[in-house]
TILUM-185551 format. One record per residue: residue in three letters; chain; z, y, x of N, C-alpha, C in turn. Coordinates in steps of 0.1 Angstrom, whole numbers. Atoms other than C-alpha are relative to their C-alpha. Example, Ala and Ser with C-alpha at 12.3 -4.5 7.8 and 13.67 -1.06 7.14 Angstrom:
<pts>
ALA,A,0,-12,9,78,-45,123,0,12,9;
SER,A,0,-11,-9,71,-11,137,8,11,-8;
</pts>
This chain:
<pts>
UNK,A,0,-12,8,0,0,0,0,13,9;
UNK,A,-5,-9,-13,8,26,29,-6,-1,5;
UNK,A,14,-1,-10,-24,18,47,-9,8,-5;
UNK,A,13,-9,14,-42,39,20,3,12,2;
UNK,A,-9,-13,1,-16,68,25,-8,9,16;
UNK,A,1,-1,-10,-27,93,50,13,2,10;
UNK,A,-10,-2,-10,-7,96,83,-1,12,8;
UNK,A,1,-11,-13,3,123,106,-8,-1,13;
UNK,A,10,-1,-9,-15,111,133,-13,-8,-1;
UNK,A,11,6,0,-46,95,118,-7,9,7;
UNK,A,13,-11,-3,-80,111,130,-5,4,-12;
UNK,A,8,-9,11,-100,132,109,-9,-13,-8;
UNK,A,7,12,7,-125,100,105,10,-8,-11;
UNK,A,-16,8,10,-89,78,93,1,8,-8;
UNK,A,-5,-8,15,-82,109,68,-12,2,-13;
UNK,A,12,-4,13,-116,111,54,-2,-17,0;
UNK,A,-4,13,3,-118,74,52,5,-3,-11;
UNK,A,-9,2,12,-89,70,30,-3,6,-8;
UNK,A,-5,-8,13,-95,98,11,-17,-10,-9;
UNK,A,14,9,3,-134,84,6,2,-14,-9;
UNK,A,-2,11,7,-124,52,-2,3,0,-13;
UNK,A,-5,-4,17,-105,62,-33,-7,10,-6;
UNK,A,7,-8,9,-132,83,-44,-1,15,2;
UNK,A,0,-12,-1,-123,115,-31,-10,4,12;
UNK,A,14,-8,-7,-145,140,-9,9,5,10;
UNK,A,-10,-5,-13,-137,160,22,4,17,-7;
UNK,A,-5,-10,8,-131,191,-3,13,-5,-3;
UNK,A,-15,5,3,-103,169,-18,5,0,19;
UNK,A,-7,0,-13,-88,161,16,2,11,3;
UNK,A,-4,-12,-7,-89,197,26,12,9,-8;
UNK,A,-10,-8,10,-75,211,-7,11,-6,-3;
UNK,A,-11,11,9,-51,180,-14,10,7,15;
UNK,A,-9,-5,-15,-35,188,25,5,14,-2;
UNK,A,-6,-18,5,-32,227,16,13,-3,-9;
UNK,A,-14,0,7,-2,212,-5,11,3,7;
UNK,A,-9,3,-11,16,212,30,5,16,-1;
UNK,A,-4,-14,3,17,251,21,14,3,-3;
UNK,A,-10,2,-2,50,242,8,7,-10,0;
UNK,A,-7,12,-4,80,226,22,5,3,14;
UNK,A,0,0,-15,90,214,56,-4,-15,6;
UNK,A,7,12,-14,86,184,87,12,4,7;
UNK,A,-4,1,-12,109,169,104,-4,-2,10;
UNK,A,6,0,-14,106,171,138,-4,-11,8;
UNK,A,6,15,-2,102,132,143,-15,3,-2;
UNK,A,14,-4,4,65,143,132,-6,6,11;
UNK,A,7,-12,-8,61,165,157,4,-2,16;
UNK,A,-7,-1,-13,81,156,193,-17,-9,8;
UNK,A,10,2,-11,47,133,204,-11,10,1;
UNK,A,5,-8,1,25,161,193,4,12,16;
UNK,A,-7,-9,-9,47,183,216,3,-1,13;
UNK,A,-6,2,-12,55,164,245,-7,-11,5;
UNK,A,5,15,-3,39,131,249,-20,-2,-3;
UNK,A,14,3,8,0,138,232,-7,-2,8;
UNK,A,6,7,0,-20,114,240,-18,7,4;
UNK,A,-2,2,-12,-46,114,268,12,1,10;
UNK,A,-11,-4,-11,-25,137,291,13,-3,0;
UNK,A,-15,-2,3,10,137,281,8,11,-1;
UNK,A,-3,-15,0,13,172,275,4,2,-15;
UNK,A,-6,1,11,16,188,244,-21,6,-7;
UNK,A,13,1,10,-17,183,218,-13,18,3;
UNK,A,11,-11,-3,-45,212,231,-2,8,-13;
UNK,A,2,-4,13,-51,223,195,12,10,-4;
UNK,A,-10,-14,2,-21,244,192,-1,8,5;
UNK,A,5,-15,-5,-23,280,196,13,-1,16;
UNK,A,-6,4,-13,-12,286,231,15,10,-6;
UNK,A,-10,-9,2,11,315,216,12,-3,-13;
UNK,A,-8,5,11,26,293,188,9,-13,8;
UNK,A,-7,13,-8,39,262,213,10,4,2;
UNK,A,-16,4,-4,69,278,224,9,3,-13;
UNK,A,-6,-1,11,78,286,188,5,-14,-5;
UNK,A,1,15,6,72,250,177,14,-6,13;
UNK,A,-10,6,-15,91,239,216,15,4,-5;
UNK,A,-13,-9,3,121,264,206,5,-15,-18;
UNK,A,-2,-1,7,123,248,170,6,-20,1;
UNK,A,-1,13,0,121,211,180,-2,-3,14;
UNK,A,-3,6,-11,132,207,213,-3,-16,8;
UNK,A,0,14,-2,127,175,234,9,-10,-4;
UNK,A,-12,13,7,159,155,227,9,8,-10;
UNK,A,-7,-5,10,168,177,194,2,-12,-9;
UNK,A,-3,13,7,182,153,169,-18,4,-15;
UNK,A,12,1,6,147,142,149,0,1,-14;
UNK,A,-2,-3,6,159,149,117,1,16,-2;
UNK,A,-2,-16,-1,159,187,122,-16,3,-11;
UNK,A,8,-1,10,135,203,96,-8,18,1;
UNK,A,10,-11,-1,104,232,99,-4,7,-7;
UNK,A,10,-5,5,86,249,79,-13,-1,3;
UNK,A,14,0,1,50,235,74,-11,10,5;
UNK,A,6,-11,1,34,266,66,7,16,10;
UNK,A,-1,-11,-9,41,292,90,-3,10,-6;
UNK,A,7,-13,6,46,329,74,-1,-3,-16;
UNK,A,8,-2,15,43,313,39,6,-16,-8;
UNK,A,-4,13,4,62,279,34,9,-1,-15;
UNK,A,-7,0,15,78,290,1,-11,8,-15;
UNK,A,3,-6,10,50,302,-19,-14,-10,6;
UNK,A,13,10,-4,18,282,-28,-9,4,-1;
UNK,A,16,-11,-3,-15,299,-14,-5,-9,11;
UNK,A,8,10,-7,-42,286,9,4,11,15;
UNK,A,-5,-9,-14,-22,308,40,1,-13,10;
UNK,A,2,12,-8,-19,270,54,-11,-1,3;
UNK,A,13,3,-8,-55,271,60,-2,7,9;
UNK,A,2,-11,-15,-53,301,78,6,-5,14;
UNK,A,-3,5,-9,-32,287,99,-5,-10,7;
UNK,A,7,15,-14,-49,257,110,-12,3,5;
UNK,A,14,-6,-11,-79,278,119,5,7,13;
UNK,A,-8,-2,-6,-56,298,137,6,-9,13;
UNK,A,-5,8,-7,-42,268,157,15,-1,-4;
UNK,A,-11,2,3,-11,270,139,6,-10,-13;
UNK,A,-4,7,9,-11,241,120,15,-10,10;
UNK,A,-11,7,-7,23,219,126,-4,-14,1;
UNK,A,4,9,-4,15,188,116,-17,-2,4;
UNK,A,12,1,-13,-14,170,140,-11,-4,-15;
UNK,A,11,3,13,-33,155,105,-2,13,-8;
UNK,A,5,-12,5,-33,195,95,-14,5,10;
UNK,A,7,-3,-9,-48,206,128,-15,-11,0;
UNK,A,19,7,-5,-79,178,128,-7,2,-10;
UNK,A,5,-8,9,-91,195,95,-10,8,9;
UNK,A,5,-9,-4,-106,221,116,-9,-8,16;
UNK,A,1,8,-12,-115,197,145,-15,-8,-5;
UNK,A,6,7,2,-145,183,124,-12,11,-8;
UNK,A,7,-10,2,-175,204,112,-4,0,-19;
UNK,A,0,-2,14,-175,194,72,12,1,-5;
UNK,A,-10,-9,4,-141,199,68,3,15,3;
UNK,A,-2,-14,-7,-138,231,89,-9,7,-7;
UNK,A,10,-7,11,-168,241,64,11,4,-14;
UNK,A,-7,-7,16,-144,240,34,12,7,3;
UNK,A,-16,-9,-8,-113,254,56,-10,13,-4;
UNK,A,4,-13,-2,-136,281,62,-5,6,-15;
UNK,A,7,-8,14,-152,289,27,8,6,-5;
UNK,A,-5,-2,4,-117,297,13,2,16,5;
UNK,A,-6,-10,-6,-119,328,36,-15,9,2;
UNK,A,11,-10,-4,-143,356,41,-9,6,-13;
UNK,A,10,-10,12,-174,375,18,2,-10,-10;
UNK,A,-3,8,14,-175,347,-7,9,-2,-7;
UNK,A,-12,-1,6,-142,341,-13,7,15,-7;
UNK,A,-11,-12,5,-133,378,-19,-13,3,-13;
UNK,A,3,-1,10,-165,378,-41,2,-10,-16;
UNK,A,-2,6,11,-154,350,-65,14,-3,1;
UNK,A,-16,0,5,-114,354,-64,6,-14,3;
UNK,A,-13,9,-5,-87,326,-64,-7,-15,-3;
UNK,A,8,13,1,-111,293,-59,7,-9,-2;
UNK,A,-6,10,-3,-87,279,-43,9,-7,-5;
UNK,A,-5,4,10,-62,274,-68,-7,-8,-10;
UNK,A,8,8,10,-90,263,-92,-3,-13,7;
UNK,A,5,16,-6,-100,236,-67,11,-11,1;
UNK,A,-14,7,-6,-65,224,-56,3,-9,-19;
UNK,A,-5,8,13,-60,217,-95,-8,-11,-6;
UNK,A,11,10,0,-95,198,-98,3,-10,9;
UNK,A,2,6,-12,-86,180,-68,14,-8,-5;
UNK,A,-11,8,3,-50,168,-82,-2,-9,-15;
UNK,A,9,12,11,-70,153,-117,-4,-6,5;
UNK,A,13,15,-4,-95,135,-93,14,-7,8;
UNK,A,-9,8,-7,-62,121,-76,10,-7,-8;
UNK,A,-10,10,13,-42,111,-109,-7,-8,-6;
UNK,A,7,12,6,-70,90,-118,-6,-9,6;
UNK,A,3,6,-6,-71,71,-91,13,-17,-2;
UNK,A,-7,14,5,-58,34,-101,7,-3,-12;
UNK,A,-5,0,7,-51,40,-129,0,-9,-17;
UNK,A,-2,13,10,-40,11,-156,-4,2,-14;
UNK,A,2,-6,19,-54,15,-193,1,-17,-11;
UNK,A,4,9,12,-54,-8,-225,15,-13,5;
UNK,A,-13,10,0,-30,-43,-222,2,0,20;
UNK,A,-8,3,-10,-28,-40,-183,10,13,2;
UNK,A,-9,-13,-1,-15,0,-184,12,-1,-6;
UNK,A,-11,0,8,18,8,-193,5,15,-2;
UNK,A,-9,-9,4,37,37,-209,16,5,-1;
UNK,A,-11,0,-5,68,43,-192,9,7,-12;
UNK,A,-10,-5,8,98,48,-217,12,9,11;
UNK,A,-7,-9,-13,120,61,-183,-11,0,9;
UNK,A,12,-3,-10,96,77,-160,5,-9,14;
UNK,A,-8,4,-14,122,60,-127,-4,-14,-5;
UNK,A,1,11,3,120,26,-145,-12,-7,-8;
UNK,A,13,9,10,91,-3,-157,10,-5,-12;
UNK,A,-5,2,11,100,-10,-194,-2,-19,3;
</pts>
């Protein structure tokens, strides 16, 4: 079940993959991830990103060079990994597509935000949210993000004698 889910450190291929498989597009994947706008991440998410990433052993190239010691400061090397971030940088409590800015930016936190922008048909719909178009047709991105959470509630979903209609939403009747 969890192999379907995406992960923090899939690749961009692995994210669009999964999302593909189930039907979705790299629009969904872009707009379904912008959910990361709010919230936070513990820092378990983040210490190989920061210290260990893979070739070198440095910390992940893709971060802004001027956001690393922020991220370094926040989640130290032997901080207890439970410690908790804010996602969205600038904007973790209100829900707007300011997480996209950021991952163009290089200030995405987690490493499955950052490879959005790492691939040239996602980094197409990163980018469409921003510039002449977008200020000529207003709040898309809200309209898409809500299209994009219909195409994701209807994925597996049970109808007729195998469906069921939960009498407690927590418990199967």
């Amino acid at each position: 079940m969890a192999d379907g889910l995406p992960d923090v450190h899939d690749s961009i291929q692995q994210l669009k993959a999964k999302f593909f498989f189930k039907g979705l597009s790299e629009k969904d994947l872009v707009v379904l991830t912008a959910a990361h706008t709010i919230g936070t991440a513990a820092c378990f998410f983040m210490i190989h990103r920061l210290y260990n990433f893979f070739p070198s052993g440095g910390s992940d190239p893709s971060i802004n060079p001027d956001f690393l010691p922020e991220l370094k400061s926040q989640c130290p090397q032997n901080v207890d990994v439970n410690v908790r971030l804010p996602i969205d940088r600038g904007s973790h409590q209100s829900f707007d597509n300011h997480i996209l800015q950021n991952i163009r930016n290089g200030f995405a936190v987690l490493a499955s935000d950052a490879r959005l922008y790492e691939d040239e048909g996602t980094r197409y719909v990163v980018d469409s949210y921003f510039g002449v178009s977008a200020q000529m047709f207003g709040p898309v991105f809200e309209r898409d993000f809500v299209n994009s959470m219909v195409r994701m509630g209807q994925i597996g979903v049970l109808t007729g004698f195998e469906g069921e209609i939960r009498r407690v939403c927590a418990a199967f009747n």
